[in-house]
N, C-alpha and C positions, 0 to 999 in steps of 0.2 A: 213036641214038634221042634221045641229048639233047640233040644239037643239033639237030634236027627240033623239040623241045620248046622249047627258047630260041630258035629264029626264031619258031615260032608269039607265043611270051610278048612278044616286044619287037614282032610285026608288032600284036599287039592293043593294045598299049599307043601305037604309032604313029597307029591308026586313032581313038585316046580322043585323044589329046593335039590331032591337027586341027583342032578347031574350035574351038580355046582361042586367048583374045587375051592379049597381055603383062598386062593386070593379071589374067585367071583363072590365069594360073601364078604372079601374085605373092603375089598373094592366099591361093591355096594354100601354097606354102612361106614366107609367116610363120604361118599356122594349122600347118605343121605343125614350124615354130622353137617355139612358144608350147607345142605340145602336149612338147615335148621341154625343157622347160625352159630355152628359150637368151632368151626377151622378156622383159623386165618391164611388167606392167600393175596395171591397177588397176581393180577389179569395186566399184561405189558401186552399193549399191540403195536406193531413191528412192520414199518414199510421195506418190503423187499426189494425194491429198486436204489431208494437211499440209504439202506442201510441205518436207517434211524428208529430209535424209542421216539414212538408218538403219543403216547400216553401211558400211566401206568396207575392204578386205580389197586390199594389194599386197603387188606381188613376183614372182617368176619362176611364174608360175602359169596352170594351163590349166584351161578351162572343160570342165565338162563335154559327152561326143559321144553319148551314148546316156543321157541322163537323163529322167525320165515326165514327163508332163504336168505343168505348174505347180509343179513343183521345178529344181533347176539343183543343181548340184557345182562346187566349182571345188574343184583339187588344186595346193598350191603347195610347190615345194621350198625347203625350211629350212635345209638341211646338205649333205654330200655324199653319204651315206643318207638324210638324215629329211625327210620330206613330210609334209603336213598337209592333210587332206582335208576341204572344209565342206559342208553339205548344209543347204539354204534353201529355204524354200517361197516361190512365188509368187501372187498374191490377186490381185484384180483395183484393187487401187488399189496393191501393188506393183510394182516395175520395178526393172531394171537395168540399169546400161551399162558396158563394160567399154572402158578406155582402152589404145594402147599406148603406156607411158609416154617412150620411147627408140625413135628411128629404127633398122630393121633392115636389115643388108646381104644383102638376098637376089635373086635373079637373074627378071627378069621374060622368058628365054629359055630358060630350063634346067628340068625341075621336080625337088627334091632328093628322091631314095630313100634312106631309112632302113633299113639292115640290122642286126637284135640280136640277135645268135645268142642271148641269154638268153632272148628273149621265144621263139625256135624250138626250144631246148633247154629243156626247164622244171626248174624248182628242186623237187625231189620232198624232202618231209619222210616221215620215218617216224615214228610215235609207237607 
């Protein structure tokens, strides 16, 4: 049975990946280096009426994937536990651009799977 289940899993993931050209799988695997903390960049957000740098936030840091309208997150790693999470609102004369500040070695052939048995195993607190 579970190997009837893992052909199924990799025949579907065959029929996704077909219509992808080398940079949407490059593309993909540095968004998903940056989400894992392996890019450094640099998130500058930019008032369009004054013409000013309002902030600029780098480092091995990813952007938020599910954030609400006219907010963003970016979450950057500090230590080899400690992250830093920021949470910014966006206006309409706000903006942002995020640089990668270092070239990435990532494969425009292959697309990288991340496996975290922590994120599949969860950390259960008891209080």
């Amino acid at each position: 049975m579970k190997h009837i289940a893992l052909l199924a899993c990799a025949a579907a993931c065959l029929s996704v990946l077909s219509g992808c050209n080398d940079a949407d799988v490059a593309s993909q695997n540095l968004s998903k280096a940056a989400d894992n903390f392996e890019i450094n960049r640099r998130v500058v957000f930019y008032n369009g009426i004054t013409g000013d740098y309002m902030l600029s936030i780098e480092g091995l840091c990813s952007l938020g994937n599910a954030d609400k309208v006219r907010e963003v997150t970016i979450t950057c790693k500090t230590g080899p536990n400690s992250y830093k999470k920021h949470f910014l609102g966006l206006s309409d004369n706000v903006t942002y651009f995020v640089e990668q500040i270092d070239g990435a070695d990532v494969s425009a052939y292959h697309y990288k799977v991340i496996f975290k048995p922590s994120v599949i195993v969860p950390d259960i607190s008891v209080k």
